[in-house]
C-alpha positions as CSV (number, residue, x, y, z in Angstrom):
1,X,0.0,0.0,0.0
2,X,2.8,2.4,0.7
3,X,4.9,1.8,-3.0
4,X,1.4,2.6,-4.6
5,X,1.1,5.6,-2.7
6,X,4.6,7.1,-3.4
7,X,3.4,5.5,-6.9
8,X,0.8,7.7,-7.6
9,X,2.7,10.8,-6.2
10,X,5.2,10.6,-8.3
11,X,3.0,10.4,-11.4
12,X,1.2,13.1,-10.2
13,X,4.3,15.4,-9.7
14,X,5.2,14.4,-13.1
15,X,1.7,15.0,-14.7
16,X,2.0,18.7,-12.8
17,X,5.1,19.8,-14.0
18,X,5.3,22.3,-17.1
19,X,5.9,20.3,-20.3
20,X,7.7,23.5,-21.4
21,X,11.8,23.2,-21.4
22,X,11.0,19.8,-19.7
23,X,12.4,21.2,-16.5
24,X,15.1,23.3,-18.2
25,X,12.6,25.9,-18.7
26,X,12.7,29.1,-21.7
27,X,16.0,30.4,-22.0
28,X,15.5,34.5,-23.0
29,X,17.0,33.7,-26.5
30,X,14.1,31.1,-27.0
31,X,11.6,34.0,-26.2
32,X,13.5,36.4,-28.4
33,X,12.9,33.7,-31.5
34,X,9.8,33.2,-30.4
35,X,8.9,36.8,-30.6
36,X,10.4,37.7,-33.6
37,X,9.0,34.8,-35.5
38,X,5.5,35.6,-34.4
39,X,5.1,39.5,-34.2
40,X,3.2,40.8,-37.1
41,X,5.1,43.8,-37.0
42,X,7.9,42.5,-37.8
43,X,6.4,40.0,-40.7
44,X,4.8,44.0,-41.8
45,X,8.4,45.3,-42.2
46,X,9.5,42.0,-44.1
47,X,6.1,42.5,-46.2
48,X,7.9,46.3,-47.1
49,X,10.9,44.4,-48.0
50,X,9.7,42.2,-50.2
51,X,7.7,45.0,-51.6
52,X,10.5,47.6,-52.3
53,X,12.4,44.7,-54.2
54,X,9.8,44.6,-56.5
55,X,9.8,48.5,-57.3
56,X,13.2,48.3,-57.9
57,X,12.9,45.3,-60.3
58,X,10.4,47.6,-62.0
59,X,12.4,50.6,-62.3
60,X,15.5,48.5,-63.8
61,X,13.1,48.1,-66.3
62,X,12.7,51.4,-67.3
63,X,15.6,50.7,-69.3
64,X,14.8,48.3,-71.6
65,X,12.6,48.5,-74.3
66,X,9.1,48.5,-73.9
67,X,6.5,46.8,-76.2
68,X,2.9,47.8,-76.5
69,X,0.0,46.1,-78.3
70,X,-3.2,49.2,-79.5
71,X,-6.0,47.8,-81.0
72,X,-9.4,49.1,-81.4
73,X,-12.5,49.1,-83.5
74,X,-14.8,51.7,-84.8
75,X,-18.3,51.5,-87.0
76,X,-18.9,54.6,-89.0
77,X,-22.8,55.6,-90.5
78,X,-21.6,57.0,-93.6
79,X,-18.9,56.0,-95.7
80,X,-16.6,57.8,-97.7
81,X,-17.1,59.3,-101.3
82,X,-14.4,61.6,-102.7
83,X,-16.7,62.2,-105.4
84,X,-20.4,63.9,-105.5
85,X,-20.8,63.2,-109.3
86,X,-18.5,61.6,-111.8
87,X,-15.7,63.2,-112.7
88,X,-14.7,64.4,-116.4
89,X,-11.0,65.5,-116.5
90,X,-9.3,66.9,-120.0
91,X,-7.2,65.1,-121.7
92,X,-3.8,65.6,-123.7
93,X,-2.3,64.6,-127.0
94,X,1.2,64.9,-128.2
95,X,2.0,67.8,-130.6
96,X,4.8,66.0,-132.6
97,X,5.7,69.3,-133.8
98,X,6.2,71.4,-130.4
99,X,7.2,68.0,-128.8
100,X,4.9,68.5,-126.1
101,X,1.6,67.3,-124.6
102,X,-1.4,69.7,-125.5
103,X,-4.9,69.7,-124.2
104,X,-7.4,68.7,-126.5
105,X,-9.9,71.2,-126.3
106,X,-12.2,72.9,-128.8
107,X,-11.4,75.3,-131.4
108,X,-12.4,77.7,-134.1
109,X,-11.1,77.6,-137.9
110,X,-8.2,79.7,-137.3
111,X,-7.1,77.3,-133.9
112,X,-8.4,79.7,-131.1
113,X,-9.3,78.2,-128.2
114,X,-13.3,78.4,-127.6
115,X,-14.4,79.2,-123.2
116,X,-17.4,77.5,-122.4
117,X,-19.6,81.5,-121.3
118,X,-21.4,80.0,-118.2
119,X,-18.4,78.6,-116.7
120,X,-15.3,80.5,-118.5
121,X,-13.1,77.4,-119.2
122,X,-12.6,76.2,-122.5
123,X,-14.6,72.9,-123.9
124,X,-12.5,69.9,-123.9
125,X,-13.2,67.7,-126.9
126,X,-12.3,64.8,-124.9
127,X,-12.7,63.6,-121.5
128,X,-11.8,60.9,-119.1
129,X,-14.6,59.8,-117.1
130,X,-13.9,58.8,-112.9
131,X,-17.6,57.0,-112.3
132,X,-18.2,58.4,-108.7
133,X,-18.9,54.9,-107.6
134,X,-15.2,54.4,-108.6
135,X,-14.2,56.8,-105.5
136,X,-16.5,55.3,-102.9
137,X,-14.7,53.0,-99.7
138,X,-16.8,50.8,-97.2
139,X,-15.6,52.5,-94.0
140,X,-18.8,51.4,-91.7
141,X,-16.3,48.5,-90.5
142,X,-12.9,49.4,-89.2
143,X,-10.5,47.7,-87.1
144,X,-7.1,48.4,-86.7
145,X,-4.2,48.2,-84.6
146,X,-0.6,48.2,-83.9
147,X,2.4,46.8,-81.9
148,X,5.2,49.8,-80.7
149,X,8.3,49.4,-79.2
150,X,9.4,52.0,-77.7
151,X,13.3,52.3,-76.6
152,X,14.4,55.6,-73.9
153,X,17.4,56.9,-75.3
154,X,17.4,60.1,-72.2
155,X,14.9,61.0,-70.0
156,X,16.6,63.8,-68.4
157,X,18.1,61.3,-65.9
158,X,14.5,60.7,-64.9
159,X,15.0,56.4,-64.8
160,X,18.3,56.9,-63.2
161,X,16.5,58.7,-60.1
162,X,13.8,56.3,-60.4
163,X,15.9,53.2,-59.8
164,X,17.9,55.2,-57.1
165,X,15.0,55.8,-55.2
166,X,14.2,52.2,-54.8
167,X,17.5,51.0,-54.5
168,X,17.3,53.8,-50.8
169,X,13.8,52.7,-50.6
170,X,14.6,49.2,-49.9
171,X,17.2,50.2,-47.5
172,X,15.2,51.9,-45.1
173,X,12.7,49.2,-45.3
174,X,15.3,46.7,-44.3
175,X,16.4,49.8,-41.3
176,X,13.1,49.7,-40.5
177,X,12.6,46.0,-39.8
178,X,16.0,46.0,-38.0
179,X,14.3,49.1,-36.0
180,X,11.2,47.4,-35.3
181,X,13.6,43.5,-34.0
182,X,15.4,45.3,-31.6
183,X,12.1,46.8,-30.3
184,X,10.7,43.7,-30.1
185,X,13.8,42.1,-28.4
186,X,14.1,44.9,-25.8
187,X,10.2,44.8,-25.4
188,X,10.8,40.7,-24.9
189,X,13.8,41.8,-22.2
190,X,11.6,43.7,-20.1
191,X,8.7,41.2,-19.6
192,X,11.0,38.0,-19.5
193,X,12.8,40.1,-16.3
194,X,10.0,40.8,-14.8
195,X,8.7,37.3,-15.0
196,X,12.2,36.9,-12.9
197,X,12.0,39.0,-10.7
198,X,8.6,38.6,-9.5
199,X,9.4,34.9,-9.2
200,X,12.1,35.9,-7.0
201,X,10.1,38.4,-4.8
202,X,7.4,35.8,-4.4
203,X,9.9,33.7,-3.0
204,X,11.1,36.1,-0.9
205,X,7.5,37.1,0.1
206,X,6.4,33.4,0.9
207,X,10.1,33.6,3.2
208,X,8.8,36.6,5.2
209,X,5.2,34.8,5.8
210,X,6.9,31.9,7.4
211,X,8.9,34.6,9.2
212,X,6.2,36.2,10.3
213,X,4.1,33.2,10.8
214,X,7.6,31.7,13.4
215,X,7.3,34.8,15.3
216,X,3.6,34.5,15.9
217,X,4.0,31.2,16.9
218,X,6.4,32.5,19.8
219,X,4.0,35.2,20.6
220,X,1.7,32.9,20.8
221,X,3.6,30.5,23.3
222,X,4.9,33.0,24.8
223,X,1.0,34.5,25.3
224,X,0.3,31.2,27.4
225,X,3.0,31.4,29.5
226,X,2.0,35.0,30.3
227,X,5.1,36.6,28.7
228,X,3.8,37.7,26.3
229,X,1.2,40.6,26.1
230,X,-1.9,40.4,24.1
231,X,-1.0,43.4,22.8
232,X,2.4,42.0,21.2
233,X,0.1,38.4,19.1
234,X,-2.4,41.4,18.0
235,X,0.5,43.4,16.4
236,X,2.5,40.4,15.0
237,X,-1.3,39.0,13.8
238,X,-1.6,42.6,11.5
239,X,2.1,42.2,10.6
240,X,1.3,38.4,9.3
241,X,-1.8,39.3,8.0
242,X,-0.4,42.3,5.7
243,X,2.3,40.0,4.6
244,X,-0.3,37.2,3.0
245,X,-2.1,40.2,1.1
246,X,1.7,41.1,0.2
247,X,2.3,37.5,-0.9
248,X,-1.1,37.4,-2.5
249,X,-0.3,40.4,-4.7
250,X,2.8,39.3,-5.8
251,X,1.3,35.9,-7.1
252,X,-1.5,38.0,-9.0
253,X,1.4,40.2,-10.2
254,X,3.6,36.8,-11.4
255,X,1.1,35.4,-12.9
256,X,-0.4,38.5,-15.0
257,X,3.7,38.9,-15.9
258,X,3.6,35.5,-17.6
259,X,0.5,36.3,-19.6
260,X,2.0,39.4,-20.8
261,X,5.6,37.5,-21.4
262,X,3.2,34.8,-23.6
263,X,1.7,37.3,-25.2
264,X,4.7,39.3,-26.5
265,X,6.3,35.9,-27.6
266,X,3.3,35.0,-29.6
267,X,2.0,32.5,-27.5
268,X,-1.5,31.6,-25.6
269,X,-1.7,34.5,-22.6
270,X,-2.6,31.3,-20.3
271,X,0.8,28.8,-21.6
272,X,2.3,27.7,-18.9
273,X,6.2,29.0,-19.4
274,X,8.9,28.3,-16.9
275,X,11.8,30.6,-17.5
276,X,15.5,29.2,-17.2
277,X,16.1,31.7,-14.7
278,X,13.6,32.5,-12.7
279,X,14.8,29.9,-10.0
280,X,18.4,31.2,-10.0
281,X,19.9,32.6,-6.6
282,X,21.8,35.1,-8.4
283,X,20.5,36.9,-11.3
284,X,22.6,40.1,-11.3
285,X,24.8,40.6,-14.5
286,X,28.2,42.9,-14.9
287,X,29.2,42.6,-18.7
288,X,31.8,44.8,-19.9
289,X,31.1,48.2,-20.3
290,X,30.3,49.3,-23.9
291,X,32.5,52.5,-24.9
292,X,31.2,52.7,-29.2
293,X,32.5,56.0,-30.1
294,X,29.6,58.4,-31.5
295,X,30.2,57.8,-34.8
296,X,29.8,54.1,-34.5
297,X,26.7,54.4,-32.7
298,X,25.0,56.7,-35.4
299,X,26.2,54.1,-38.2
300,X,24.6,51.5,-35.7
301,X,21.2,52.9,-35.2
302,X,18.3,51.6,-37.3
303,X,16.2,54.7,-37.0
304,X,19.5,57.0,-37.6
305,X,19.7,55.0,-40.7
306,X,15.9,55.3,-41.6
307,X,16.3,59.2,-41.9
308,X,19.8,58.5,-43.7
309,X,18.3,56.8,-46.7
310,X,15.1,58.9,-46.5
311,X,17.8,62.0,-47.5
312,X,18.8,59.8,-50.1
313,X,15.2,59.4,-51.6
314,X,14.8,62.7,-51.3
315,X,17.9,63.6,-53.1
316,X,17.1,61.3,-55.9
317,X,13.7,63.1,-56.0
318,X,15.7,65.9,-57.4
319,X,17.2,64.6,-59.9
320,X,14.1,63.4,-61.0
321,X,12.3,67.1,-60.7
322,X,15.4,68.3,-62.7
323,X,15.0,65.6,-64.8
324,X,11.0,67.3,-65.6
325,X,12.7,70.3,-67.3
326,X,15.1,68.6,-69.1
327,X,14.5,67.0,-73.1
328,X,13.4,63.5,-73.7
329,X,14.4,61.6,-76.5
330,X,13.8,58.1,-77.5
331,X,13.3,55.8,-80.4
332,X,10.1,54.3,-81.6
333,X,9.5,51.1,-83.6
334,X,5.6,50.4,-85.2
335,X,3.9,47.8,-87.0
336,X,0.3,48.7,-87.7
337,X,-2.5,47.1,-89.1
338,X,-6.0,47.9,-90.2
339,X,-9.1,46.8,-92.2
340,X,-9.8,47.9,-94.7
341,X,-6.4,48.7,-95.7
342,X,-4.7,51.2,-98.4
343,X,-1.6,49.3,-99.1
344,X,-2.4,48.4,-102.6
345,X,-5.3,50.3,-103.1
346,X,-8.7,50.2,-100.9
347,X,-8.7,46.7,-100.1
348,X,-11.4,44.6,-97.4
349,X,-8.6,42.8,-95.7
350,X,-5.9,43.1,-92.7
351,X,-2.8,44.8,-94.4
352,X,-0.3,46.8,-92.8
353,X,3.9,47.8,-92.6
354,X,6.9,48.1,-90.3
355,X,8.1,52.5,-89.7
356,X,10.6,53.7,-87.2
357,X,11.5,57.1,-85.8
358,X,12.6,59.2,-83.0
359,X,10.8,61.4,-80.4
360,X,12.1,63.9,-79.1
361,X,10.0,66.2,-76.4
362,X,11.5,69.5,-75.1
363,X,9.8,71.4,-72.1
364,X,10.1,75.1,-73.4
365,X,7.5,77.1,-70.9
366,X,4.9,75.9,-68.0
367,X,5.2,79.0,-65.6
368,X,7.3,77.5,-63.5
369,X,5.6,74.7,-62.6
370,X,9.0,72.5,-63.0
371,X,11.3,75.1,-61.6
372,X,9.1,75.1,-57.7
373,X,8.1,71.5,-57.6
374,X,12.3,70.9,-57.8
375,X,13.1,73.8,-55.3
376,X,10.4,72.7,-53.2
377,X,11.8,69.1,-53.3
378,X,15.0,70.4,-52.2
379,X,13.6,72.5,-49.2
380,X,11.6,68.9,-48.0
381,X,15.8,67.7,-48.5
382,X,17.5,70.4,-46.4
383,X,14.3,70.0,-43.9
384,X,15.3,66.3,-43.5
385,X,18.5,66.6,-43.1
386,X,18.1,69.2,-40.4
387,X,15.6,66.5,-38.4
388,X,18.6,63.8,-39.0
389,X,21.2,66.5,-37.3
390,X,18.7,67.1,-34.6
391,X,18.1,63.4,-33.8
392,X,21.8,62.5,-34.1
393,X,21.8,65.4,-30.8
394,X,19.3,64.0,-28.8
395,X,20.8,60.2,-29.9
396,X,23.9,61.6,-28.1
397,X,22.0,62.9,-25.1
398,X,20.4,59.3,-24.6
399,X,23.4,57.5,-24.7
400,X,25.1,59.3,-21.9
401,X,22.0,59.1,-19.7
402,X,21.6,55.2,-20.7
403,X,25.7,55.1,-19.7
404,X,25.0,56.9,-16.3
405,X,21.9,55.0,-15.5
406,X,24.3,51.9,-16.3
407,X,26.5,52.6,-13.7
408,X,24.1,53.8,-11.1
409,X,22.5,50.3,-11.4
410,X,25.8,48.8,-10.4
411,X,26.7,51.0,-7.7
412,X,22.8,50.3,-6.8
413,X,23.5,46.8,-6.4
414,X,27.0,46.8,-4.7
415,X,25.0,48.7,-2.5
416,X,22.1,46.6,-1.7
417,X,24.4,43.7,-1.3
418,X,25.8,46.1,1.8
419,X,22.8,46.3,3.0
420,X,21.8,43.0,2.4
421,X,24.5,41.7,5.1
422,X,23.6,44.3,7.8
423,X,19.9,43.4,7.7
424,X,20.6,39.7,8.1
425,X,22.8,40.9,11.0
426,X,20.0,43.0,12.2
427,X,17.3,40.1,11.9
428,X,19.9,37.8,13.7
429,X,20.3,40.0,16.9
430,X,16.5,40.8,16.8
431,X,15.8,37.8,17.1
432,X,17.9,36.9,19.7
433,X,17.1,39.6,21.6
434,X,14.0,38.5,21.7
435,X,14.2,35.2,22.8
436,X,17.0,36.9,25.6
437,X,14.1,38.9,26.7
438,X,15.6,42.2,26.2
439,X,14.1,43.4,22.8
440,X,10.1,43.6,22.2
441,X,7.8,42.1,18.8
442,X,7.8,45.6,17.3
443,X,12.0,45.9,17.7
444,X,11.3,41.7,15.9
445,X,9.0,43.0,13.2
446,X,11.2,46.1,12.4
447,X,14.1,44.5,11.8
448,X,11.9,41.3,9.6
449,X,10.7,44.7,7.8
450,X,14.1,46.2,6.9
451,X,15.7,42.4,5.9
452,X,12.4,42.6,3.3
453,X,13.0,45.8,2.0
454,X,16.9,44.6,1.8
455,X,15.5,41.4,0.0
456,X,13.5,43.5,-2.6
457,X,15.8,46.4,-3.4
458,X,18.4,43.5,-3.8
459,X,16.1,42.1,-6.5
460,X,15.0,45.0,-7.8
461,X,19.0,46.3,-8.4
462,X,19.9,42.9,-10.1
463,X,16.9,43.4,-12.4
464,X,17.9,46.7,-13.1
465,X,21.5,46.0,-14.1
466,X,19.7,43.5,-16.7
467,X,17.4,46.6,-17.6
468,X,19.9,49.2,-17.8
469,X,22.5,46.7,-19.9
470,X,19.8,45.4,-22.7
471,X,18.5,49.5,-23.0
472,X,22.1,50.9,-23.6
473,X,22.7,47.9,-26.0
474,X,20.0,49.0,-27.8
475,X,20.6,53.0,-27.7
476,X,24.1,52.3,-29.0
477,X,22.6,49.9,-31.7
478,X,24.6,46.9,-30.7
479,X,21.2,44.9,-30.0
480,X,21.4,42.1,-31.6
């Protein structure tokens, strides 16, 4: 009966433990991937990417020919007739004597010309007749069409500025992802620490309930030998009390730092994570000092180099205004078609030819209109690289407080560790006081007070070292 019992106990500690790191628990770098792999912001900024790859693809193309199909199809009412009657044009005969081509026209006896008196042209004595049926085309049917190839030759440097301002495009996008992973990673930091140090404070607040709870069982005795007063169990009764609401809070507080730790990860708010560290005795850090001079950090910082190639754009959106008042010349290939066709005479058939040429367009006067959309591109240019000066001096500004409040975390903690000693010394000869008889519960509960606040400011200065170092990694753009 006993093995079955220690049996089932053991399977039931087993099915209660978190499947999650199978003991081991989440390193941080296992909730960084996580993170990173599941925050939509992050898969936005890789959708912008992808994105400004494809513009640039399509302005590489702007240099290379470009091949264009028009087609279309029209019905007309009337159709065309050159000719409202038939025509009746003179013709000539060849003078052998004069060796040249004379009208035949008519004549009187003596060879003068005779003019017709209601018109005042002279009579031809021959005609050729044009029927005016000869002259009419079936037009209510047309279709035509036709392939061009058109080849830029100069655009004013338009296409140039075009595929420079995607090629800076797709730079910031990438700055801009690297921007929004170190956010993430410092924003995964933060929650995974507080997860730790909760988890520490909640051990330290279920050590000052059975603290507490020891010395009220001594009052308590000590009450029923008449030591003690009644008095001394009711003040050491609030003092327990207040540290269970204390304890209570801290659980709450642990376990809503988990959900948001899940939730920044990607994960279900209610997973059950178990952090590598969270049970570690000592989780104060002192990694070298980082001493990037200021021009490395400006090269380093994503949002630095976010404005950088935003400058860029804008330059290249320059040359491309410029490019607006400048001539445009390219060459033009054609095959068109149409039906009816006038090839080889009016025919009711598809029929067309091959023609090539050169454009050539040259901007000569719009009022300015050119002239103050480039000078207003370069004001947006200066404007931006003002902001980039600007943010470069408050970049500066940050990294010296993020330095200071570096080292004031470490002197923080050397400190508490101070402190740390004298309030277990404190608690020690309290205690023993007590027992001695020469020190009362509230000279007890004082000194279990100051080893608590000892405790927490102790955990609260190792967290902060962690805090401090991950926040100037990421102000001097070494997060990786």
């Amino acid at each position: 009966m006993k093995k079955l019992l220690i049996l089932s106990l053991s399977l039931l500690t087993f099915a209660a433990t978190p499947l999650t790191g199978y003991g081991k628990g989440i390193s941080l770098d296992s909730c960084r991937n996580m993170a990173l792999r599941n925050n939509k912001t992050i898969r936005m900024a890789e959708e912008g990417i992808r994105s400004a790859g494809y513009e640039k693809k399509a302005a590489f193309a702007g240099y290379l020919p470009g091949i264009d199909f028009t087609g279309g199809y029209m019905y007309n009412q009337q159709q065309i007739e050159l000719l409202g009657e038939d025509a009746k044009l003179p013709t000539m005969s060849f003078d052998p004597a004069t060796q040249t081509f004379k009208y035949n026209i008519l004549t009187t006896p003596d060879g003068s010309p005779i003019l017709d008196p209601s018109t005042g042209s002279y009579i031809p004595t021959e005609v050729a007749v044009i029927p005016k049926e000869a002259m009419q085309f079936d037009t209510h049917n047309v279709f035509a069409g036709a392939f061009t190839l058109t080849q830029p030759i100069f655009m004013g440097g338009m296409i140039k500025a075009m595929n420079d301002i995607t090629k800076y495009a797709e730079k910031a996008a990438i700055a801009l992802k690297n921007n929004a992973v170190q956010d993430v990673i410092y924003g995964v930091d933060q929650a995974y620490w507080l997860v730790v140090s909760l988890k520490s404070k909640q051990r330290l607040a279920d050590s000052f309930v059975a603290l507490v709870d020891s010395l009220n069982y001594n009052v308590n005795a000590l009450l029923e030998e008449g030591i003690a007063t009644r008095a001394d169990q009711l003040n050491v009764q609030v003092k327990l009390n207040e540290a269970k609401i204390a304890q209570t809070k801290v659980n709450n507080g642990l376990t809503l730092a988990r959900m948001a730790l899940a939730q920044v990860c990607g994960l279900p708010v209610n997973s059950d994570m178990y952090l590598a560290d969270e049970d570690s005795e000592s989780i104060a850090a002192t990694p070298a000092p980082q001493t990037e001079s200021m021009e490395d950090v400006y090269a380093n910082r994503a949002d630095l180099e976010i404005l950088r190639q935003g400058i860029n754009v804008l330059g290249s959106r320059e040359k491309l205004a410029m490019g607006m008042m400048l001539p445009k010349i390219a060459a033009v290939g054609m095959y068109s078609f149409s039906n009816p066709n006038v090839n080889h005479g009016f025919e009711k058939k598809f029929g067309g030819g091959f023609s090539v040429g050169a454009t050539i367009t040259i901007p000569i006067w719009h009022w300015g209109q050119h002239y103050n959309h480039y000078r207003a591109t370069k004001a947006t240019t200066n404007a931006q690289r003002l902001l980039l000066e600007d943010m470069e001096e408050k970049v500066s500004l940050q990294v010296s407080q993020a330095r200071f409040s570096y080292s004031e975390a470490i002197k923080t903690y050397e400190m508490t560790l101070s402190n740390m000693d004298a309030a277990d010394e404190n608690l020690r000869c309290a205690q023993l006081g007590y027992r001695e008889g020469v020190l009362t519960t509230d000279d007890v509960i004082a000194a279990q007070t100051a080893w608590l606040s000892a405790n927490s400011e102790k955990i609260d200065a190792e967290i902060g070292i962690r805090l401090c170092d991950v926040y100037l990694s990421k102000v001097l753009g070494t997060l990786q």
